[in-house]
C-alpha positions in Angstrom: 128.4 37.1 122.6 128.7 39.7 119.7 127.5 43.5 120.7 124.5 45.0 119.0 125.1 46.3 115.4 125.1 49.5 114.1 122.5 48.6 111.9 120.1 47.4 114.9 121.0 50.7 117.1 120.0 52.8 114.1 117.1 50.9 114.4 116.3 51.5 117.5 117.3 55.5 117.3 114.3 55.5 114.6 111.9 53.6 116.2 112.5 55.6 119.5 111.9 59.3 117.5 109.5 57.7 115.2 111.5 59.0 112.4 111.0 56.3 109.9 110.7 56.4 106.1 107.2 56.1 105.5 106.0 58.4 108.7 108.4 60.8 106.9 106.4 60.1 103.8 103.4 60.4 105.2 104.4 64.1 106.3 105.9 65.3 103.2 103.2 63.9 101.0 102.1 65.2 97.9 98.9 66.9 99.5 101.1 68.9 102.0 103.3 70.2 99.4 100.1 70.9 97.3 98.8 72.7 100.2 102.0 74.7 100.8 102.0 76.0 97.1 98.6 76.8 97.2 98.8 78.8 100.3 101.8 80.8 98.6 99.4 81.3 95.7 97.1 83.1 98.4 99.9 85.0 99.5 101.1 86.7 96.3 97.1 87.4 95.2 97.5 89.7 98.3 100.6 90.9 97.1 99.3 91.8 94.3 96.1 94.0 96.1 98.7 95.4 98.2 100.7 96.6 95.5 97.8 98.2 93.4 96.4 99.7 97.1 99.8 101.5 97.4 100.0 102.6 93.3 96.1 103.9 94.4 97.2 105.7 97.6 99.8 107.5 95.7 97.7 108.4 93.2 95.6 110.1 95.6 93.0 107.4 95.6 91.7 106.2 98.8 88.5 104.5 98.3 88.5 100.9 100.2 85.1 100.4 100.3 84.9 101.0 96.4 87.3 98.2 95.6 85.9 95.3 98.0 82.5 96.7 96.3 84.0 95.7 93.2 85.1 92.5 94.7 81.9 91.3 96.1 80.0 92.3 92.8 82.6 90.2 90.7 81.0 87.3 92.9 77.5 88.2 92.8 77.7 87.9 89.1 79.6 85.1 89.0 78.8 82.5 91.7 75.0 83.8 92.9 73.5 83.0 89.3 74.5 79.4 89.9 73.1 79.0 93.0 69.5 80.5 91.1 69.2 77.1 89.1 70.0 74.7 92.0 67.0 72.7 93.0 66.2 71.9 96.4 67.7 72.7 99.5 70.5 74.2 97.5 68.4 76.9 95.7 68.9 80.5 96.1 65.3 81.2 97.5 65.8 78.3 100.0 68.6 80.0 101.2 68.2 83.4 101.8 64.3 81.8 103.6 66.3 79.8 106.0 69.7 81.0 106.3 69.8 84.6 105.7 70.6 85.9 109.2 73.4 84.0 109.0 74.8 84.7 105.9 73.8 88.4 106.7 76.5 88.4 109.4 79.2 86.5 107.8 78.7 89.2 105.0 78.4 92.2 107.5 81.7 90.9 109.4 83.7 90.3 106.3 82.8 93.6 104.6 84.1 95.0 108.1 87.4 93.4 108.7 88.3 94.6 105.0 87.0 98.1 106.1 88.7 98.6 109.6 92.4 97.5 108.8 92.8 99.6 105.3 91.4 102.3 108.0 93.6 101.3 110.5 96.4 102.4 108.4 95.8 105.9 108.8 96.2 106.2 112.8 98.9 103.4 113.5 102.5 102.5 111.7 102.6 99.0 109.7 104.3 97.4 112.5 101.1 97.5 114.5 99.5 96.2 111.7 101.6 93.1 111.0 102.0 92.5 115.0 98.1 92.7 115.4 97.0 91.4 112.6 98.2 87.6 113.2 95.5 87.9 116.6 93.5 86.4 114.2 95.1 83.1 114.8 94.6 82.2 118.2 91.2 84.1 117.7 90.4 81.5 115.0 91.6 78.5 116.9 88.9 79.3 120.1 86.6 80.2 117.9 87.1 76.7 116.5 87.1 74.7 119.2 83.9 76.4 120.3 81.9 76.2 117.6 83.5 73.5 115.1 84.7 71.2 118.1 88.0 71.0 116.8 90.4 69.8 119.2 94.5 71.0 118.8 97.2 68.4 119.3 100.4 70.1 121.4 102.2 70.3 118.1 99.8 72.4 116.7 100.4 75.0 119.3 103.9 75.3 119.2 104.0 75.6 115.1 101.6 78.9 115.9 104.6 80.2 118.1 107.2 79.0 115.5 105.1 81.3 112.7 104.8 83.6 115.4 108.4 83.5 116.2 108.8 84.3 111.8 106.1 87.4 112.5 108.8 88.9 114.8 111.9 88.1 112.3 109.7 89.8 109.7 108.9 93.2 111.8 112.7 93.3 113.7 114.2 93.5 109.6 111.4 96.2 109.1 112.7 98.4 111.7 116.3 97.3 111.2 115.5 98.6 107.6 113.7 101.7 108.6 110.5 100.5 106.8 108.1 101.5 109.5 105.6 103.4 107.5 102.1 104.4 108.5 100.6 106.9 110.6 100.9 107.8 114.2 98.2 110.4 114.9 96.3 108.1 117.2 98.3 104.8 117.8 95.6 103.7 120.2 92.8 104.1 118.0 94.8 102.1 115.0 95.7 99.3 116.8 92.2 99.3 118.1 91.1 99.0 114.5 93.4 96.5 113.8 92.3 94.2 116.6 88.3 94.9 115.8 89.7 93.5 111.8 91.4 90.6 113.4 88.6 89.6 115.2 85.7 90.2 112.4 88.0 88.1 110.0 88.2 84.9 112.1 84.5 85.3 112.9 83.9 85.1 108.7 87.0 82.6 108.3 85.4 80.3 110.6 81.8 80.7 108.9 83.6 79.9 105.7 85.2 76.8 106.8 82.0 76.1 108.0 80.4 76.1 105.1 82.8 75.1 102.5 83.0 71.7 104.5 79.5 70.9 105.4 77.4 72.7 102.5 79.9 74.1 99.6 81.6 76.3 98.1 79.9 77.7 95.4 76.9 78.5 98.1 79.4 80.1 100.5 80.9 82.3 97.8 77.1 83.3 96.0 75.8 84.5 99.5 78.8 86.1 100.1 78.6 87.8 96.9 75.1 89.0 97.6 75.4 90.6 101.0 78.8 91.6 100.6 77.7 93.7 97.5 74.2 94.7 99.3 76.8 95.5 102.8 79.7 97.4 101.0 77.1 99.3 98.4 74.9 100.8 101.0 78.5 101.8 103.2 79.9 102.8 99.7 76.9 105.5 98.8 77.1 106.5 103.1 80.6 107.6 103.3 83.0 107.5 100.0 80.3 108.7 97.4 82.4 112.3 97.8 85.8 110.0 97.5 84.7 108.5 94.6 84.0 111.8 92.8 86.9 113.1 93.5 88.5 110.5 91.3 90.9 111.2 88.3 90.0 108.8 86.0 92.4 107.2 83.5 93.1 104.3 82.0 96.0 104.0 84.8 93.7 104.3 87.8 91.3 102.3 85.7 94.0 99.2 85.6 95.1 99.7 89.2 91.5 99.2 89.9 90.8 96.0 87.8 94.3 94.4 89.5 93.2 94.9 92.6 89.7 93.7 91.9 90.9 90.3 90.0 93.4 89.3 92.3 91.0 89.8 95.2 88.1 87.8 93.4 90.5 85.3 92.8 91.5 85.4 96.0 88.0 84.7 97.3 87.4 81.9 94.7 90.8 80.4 95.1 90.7 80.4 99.2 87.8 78.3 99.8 89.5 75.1 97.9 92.8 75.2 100.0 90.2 75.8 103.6 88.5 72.8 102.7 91.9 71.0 102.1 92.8 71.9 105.2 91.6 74.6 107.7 91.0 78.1 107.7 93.6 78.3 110.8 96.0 77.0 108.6 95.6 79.0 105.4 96.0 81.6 107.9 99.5 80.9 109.1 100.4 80.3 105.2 98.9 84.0 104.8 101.7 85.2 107.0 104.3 85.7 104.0 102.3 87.4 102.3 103.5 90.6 103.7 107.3 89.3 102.8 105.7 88.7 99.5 105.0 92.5 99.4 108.4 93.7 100.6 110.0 91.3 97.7 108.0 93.3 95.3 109.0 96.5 97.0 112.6 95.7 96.4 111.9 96.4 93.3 109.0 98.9 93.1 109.5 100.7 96.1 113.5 100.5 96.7 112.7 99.1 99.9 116.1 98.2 101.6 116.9 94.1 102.3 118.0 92.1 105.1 118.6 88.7 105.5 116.2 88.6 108.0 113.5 88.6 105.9 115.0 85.1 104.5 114.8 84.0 107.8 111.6 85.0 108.3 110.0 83.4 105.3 111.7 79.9 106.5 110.3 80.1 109.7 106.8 80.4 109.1 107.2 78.0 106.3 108.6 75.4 108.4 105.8 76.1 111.3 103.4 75.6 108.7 104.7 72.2 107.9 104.3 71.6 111.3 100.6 72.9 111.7 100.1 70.4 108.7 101.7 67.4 109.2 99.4 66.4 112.0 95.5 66.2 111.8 93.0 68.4 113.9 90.7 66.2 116.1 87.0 67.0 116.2 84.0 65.3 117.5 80.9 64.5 115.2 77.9 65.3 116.6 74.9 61.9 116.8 73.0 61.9 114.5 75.4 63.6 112.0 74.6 63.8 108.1 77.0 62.3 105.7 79.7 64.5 104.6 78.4 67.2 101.4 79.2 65.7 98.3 81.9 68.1 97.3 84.2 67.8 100.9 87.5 66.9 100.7 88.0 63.1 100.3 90.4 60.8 101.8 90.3 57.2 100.5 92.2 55.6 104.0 89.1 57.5 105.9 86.3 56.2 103.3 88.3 52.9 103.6 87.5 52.9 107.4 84.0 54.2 106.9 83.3 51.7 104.9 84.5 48.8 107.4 82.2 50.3 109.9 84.8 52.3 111.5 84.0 55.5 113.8 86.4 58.1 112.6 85.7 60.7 109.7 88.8 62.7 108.0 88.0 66.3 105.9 91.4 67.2 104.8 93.3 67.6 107.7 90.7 67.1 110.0 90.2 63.6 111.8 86.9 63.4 113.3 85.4 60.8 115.8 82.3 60.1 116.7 81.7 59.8 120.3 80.3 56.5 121.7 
């Protein structure tokens, strides 16, 4: 009797891991390499209101309430008109009578979070900052499967630690490199700050995924536009109306200003597609380089000094993010649940199943079942 074959123990190896062609395939699809380069995208628009912040600072400008004020009004003009000539439940008026409590706090928290961590820099260094600042994740992920039901597989878990494992690459080659900038008048205070910022943005990233998958996008970026403009305005005229005075205006402040207004309205714009794509806990971990995005600038702007860790650092998180992403979220549907908003994210295999009377639902990377 002839032994088994190479061929057939290879084939066995594969079945065993599961490491066939077309799972494979399935994981390195075009929509997961869409979503990586779109979260990169994300990352160097804050690169780029980094950049400006720091050309601002040492110009003698600090006046972060001004700039997201300029942000939010960029929206108000742009996205709130649009929701003025939708009919229905859709329409401004509608809105703001039923829903403006809640749009009220996602505004109030998102103004916040901006506010508190550009403050944050002047009690605590900027390794606080970029140890603290990824609580957002696991912040986001309870707040998640609190209020959107969404239910983590184990792999999910451990690509947060494998991003969180790139975090710590990422600060060990900022000390290595003496890059430990920032304040240290009250440490305690700053890393307060920075926690309160982590916080207040997973409380406005979850209200966004919220909405950009059950309502849209345009309506979550026109309400945000309107109380983030009403929010930041009244804070604006309450504490920096001196700051902004002060203000030596010329026509390079005046471009330092417009960068960092642009790329943060198009980072506001642009963010809302790749959350609806997949999740806002995801674009999250894909947010993580953008503070190596920053230092590769500062190689050249700053004469920061390199290490290969940062290399190291950029392929970790990239490959934990691959790893958040190749396997869907679960999360229950409610009875009695509406049919998904017109705009969602479709997936023809899940309208497919729908359509053959099937129970599950899938919003980008999202499967949903409806319990029986």
């Amino acid at each position: 009797m002839e032994g088994p074959t190479e061929d057939s123990l290879c084939g066995k190896w594969r079945n065993g891991c599961k490491l066939d062609r077309n799972r494979l395939k399935d994981i390195f699809s075009c929509r997961l390499l869409k979503t990586i380069a779109m979260g990169q995208v994300l990352s160097l628009l804050i690169c780029g209101t980094a950049g400006s912040c720091q050309y601002l600072a040492d110009a003698g400008v600090e006046t972060p309430m001004l700039q997201s004020f300029l942000n939010y009004a960029l929206l108000l003009l742009t996205y709130t008109p649009t929701l003025c000539i939708h009919r229905g439940d859709a329409n401004i008026l509608k809105i703001v009578r039923t829903k403006w409590w809640k749009y009220l706090l996602m505004g109030l928290a998102d103004v916040e979070a901006n506010y508190t961590v550009v403050k944050a820099y002047q009690f605590t260094t900027l390794t606080s900052i970029q140890l603290l600042d990824c609580f957002v994740i696991p912040v986001l992920m309870v707040l998640s499967w609190i209020f959107l039901k969404t239910r983590y597989r184990p792999l999910h878990f451990v690509a947060v630690v494998v991003c969180l494992l790139g975090v710590g690459a990422m600060v060990g080659a900022d000390i290595v490199a003496g890059r430990n900038q920032g304040s240290k008048s009250d440490v305690v205070l700053g890393d307060g700050l920075v926690l309160l910022s982590s916080v207040l943005y997973a409380v406005s990233n979850l209200c966004q995924e919220h909405t950009v998958k059950n309502l849209s996008r345009v309506e979550f970026l026109g309400m945000m536009g309107l109380f983030g403009t009403l929010i930041s305005g009244a804070q604006l005229a309450a504490l920096e109306i001196n700051a902004v005075k002060a203000i030596k205006w010329d026509l390079y402040v005046f471009m330092l200003f417009a960068v960092y207004a642009l790329c943060m309205y198009a980072l506001y714009s642009f963010m809302p597609v790749v959350v609806r794509l997949t999740s806002a806990t995801a674009v999250n971990l894909s947010l993580l380089t953008a503070d190596l995005f920053s230092l590769f600038c500062g190689l050249f702007l700053f004469s920061y000094q390199f290490s290969v860790l940062y290399i190291v650092s950029f392929i970790i998180i990239t490959v934990g993010f691959i790893m958040f992403n190749a396997v869907p979220t679960l999360s229950a549907v409610p009875d009695g649940a509406g049919p998904r908003a017109p705009d969602a994210a479709a997936d023809p295999a899940a309208d497919r199943l729908l359509a053959a009377g099937g129970d599950a639902q899938r919003t980008g990377t999202v499967e949903m079942f409806t319990p029986l």
